[in-house]
C-alpha positions as CSV (number, residue, x, y, z in Angstrom):
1,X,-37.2,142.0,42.1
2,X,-34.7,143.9,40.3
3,X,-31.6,144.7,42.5
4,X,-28.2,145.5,41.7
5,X,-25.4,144.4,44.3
6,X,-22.5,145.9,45.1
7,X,-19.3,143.6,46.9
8,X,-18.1,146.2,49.9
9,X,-14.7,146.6,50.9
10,X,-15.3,145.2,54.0
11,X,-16.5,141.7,52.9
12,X,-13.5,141.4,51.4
13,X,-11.0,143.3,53.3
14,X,-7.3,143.6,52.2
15,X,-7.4,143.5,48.8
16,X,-6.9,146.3,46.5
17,X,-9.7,148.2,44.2
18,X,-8.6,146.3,41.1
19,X,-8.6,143.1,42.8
20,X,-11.8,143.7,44.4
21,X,-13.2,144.6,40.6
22,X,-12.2,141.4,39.6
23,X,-13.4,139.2,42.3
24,X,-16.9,141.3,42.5
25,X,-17.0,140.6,38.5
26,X,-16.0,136.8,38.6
27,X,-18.8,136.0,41.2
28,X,-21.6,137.8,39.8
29,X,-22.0,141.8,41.4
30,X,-22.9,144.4,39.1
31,X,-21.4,147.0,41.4
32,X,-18.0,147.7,43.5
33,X,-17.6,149.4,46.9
34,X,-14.3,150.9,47.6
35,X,-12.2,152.0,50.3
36,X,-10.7,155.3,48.8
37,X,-9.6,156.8,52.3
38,X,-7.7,154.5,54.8
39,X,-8.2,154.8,58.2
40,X,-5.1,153.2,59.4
41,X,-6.4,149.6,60.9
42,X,-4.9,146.8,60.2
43,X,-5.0,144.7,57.4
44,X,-5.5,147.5,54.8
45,X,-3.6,147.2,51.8
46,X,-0.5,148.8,51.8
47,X,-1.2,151.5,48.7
48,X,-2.3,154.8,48.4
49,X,-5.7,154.0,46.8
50,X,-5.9,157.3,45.5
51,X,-2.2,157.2,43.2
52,X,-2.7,157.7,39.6
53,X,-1.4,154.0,39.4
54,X,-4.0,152.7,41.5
55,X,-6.9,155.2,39.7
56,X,-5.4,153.7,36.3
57,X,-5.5,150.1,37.2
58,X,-9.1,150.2,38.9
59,X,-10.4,152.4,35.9
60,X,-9.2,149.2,33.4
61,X,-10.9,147.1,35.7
62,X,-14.0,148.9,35.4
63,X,-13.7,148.9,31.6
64,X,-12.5,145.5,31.3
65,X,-15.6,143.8,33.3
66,X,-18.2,146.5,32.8
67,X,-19.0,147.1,36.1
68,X,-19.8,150.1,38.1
69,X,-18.1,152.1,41.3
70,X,-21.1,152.2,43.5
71,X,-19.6,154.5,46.5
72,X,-16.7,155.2,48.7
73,X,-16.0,154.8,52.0
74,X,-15.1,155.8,55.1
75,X,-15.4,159.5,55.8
76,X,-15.4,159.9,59.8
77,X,-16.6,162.7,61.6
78,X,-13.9,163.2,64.1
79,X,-12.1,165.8,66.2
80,X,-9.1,167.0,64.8
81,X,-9.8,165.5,61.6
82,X,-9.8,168.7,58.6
83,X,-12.9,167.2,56.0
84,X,-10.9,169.0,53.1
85,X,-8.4,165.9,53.7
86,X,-11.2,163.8,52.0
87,X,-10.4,165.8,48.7
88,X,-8.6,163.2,47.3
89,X,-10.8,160.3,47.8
90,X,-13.6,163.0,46.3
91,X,-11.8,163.3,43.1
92,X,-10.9,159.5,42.6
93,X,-14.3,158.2,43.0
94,X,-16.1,160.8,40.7
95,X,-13.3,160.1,38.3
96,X,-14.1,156.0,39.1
97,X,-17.4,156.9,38.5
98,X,-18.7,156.7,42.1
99,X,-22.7,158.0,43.2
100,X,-22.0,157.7,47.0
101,X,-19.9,158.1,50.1
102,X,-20.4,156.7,53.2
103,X,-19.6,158.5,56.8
104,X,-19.7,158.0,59.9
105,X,-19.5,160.1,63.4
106,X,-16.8,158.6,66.2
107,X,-16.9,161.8,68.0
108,X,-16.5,160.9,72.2
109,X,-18.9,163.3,74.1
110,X,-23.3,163.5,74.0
111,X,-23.3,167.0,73.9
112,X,-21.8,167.5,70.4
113,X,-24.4,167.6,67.8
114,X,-24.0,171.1,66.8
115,X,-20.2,169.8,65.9
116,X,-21.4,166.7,63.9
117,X,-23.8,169.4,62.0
118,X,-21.4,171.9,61.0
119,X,-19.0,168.5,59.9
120,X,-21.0,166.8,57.9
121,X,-22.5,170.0,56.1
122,X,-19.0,170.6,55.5
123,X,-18.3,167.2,53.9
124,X,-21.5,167.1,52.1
125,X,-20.1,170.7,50.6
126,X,-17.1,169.1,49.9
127,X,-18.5,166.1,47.8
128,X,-21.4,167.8,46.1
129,X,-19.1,169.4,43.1
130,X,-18.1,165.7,42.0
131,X,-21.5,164.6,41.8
132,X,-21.6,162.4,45.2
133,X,-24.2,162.0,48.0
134,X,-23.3,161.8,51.6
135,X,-24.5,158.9,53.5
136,X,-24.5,159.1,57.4
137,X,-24.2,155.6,58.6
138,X,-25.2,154.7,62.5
139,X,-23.1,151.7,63.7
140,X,-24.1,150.7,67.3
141,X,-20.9,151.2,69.4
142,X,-20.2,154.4,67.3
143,X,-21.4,158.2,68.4
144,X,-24.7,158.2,66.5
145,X,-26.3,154.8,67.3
146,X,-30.0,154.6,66.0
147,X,-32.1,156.0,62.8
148,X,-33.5,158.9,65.1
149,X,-30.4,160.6,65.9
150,X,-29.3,160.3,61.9
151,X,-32.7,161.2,61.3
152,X,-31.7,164.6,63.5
153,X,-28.7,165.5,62.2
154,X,-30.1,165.5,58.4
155,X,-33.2,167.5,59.5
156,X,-30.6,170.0,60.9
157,X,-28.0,169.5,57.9
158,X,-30.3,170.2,55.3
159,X,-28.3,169.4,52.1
160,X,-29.0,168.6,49.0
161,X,-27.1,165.5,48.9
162,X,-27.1,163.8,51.9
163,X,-28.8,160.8,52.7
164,X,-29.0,157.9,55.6
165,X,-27.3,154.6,55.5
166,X,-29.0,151.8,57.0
167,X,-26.9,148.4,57.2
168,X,-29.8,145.9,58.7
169,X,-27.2,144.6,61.2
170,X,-27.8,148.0,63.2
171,X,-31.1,148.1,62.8
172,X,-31.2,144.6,64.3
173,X,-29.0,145.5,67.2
174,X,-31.5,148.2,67.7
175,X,-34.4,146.2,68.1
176,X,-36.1,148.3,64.8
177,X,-37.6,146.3,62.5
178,X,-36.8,147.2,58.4
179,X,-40.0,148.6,58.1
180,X,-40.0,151.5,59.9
181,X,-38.2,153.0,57.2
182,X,-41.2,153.7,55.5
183,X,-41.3,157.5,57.6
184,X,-37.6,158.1,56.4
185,X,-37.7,160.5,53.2
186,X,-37.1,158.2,50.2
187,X,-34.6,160.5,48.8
188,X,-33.0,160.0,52.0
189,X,-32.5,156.5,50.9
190,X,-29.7,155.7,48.0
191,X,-28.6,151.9,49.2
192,X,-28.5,149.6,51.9
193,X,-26.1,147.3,53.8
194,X,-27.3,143.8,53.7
195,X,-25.8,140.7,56.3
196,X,-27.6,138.7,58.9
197,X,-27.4,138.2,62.5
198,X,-28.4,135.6,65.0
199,X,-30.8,136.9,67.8
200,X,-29.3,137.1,71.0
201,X,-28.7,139.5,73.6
202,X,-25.6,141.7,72.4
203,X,-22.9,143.5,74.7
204,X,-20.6,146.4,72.8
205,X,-18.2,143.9,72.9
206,X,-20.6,141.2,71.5
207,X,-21.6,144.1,68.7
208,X,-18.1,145.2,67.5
209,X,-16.5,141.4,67.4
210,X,-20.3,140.5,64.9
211,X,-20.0,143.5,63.2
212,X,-16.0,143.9,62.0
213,X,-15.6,139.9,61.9
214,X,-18.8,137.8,62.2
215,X,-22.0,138.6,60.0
216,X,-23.9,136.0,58.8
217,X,-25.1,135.1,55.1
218,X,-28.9,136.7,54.1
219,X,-31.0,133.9,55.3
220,X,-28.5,132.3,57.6
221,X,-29.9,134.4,60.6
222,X,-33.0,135.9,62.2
223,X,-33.3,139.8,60.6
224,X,-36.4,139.6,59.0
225,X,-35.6,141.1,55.4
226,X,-39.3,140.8,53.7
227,X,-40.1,144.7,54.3
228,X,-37.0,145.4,52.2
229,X,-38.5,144.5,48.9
230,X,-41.6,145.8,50.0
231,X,-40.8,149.2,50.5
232,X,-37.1,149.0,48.1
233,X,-38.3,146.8,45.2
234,X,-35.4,148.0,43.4
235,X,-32.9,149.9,45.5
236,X,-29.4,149.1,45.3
237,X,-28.0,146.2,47.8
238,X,-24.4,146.8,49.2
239,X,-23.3,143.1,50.9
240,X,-20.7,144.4,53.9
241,X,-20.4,141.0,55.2
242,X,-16.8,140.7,56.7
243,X,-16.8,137.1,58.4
244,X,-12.9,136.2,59.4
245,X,-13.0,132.3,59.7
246,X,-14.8,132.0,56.7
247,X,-12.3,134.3,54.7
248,X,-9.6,132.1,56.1
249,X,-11.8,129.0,55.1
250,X,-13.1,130.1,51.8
251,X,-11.0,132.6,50.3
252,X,-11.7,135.9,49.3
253,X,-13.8,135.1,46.0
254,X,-15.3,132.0,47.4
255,X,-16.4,133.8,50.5
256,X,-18.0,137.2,48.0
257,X,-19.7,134.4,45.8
258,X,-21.3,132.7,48.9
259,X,-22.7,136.1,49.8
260,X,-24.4,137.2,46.9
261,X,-25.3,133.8,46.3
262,X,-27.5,134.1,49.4
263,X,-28.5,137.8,49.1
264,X,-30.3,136.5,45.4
265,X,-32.0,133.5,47.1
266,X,-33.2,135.9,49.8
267,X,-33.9,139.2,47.9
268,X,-34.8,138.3,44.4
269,X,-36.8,135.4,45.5
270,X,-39.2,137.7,47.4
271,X,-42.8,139.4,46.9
272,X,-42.7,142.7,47.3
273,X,-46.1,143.4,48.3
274,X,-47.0,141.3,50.8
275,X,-45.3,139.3,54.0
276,X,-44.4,135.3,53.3
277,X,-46.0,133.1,55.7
């Protein structure tokens, strides 16, 4: 198998593009996934990560280890919330370099599709002139919650760069196995989130506390990842992996190198054209 990985924000949450170029070069990614538009939680580093500062710092990182800006994050689909505020984080990650951006809908009734259409047309508008997809992720406990209703909304959206996100976690919350992304449009298709899970019977509550502060390492749980090198042989792997006692335990870099460690054993270990026993 021939994947490149890419250390997400999220696995290593509060530490600043540069620093996160660093630690994703020291432990062995080929790829870097930033955080270019805060959302205001805690814990975020306290910068504008779009600054010329910042931008400068991150692009001699880039340069300095040879590694790539995979994609941005998080774009939310939101009342009240103008797209054209994404601008900024548009114009620092084509100048970093960056392929993708990854959104999200958090919008709070059923009966606003029409809404999350006209949005995320918008946005995809919006990041086409700097040479980025779209990505609509589906987190469980957010407004869109399954493949189908992504699936939907991208039949409806119809732009030339927009694509679906799948992180496997949801997919295992879902009950959907990894292989029935073989009827999703491969062009649809630009990366994947990669963590494990146990199986259990998950509440919201159960799903938000796993997602935000308690994946497991690739191979640790039960998703059953085989299909992913079956049908993605050499699609980019994005590890969002945030895991809060084993941050505190391990350390940032100790806790990135654990997870790609695992994501090779899993991944590049595998056939790709047939199940293991």
């Amino acid at each position: 198998m021939s994947h490149k990985y890419s250390l997400s924000y999220l696995t290593v949450p509060g530490v600043t593009p540069p620093e996160q170029t660093y630690i994703a070069a020291r432990t062995g990614y080929e790829c870097v996934s930033y955080r270019l538009y805060h959302l205001g939680v805690a814990g975020e580093p306290d910068i504008d990560p779009t600054s010329p500062q910042v931008i400068r710092e991150t692009k001699q990182a880039l340069a300095e280890t040879g590694l790539e800006c995979f994609d941005i994050e998080l774009m939310r689909i939101v009342r009240g919330l103008d797209p054209k505020q994404f601008l900024p984080a548009f114009e620092a990650g084509g100048e970093l370099g960056a392929k993708h951006v990854i959104c999200s809908a958090w919008t709070d009734v059923r009966n606003d599709r029409k809404f999350i259409v006209e949005t995320f047309a918008e946005i995809c508008d919006l990041a086409a002139p700097f040479g980025l997809t779209v990505n609509l992720e589906f987190p469980a406990f957010s407004r869109l919650t399954t493949l189908e209703e992504v699936i939907d909304i991208l039949d409806r959206t119809g732009r030339r760069n927009q694509g679906v996100l799948v992180d496997t976690l949801y997919m295992h919350f879902n009950k959907e196995p990894l292989l029935t992304l073989e009827r999703v449009p491969a062009e649809w298709i630009n990366f994947l989130h990669i963590c494990d899970c146990e199986n259990l019977a998950f509440t919201k509550e159960d799903m938000i506390h796993i997602a935000r502060d308690a994946r497991l390492y690739p191979g640790e749980g039960a998703i059953d990842f085989w299909s992913v090198n079956y049908l993605f042989p050499d699609l980019p792997l994005s590890i969002e992996l945030p895991h809060a006692a084993r941050m505190a335990e391990f350390g940032a870099e100790q806790h990135a190198k654990n997870c790609i460690d695992a994501a090779r054993s899993v991944f590049d270990d595998q056939g790709s054209d047939t199940k293991p026993a």
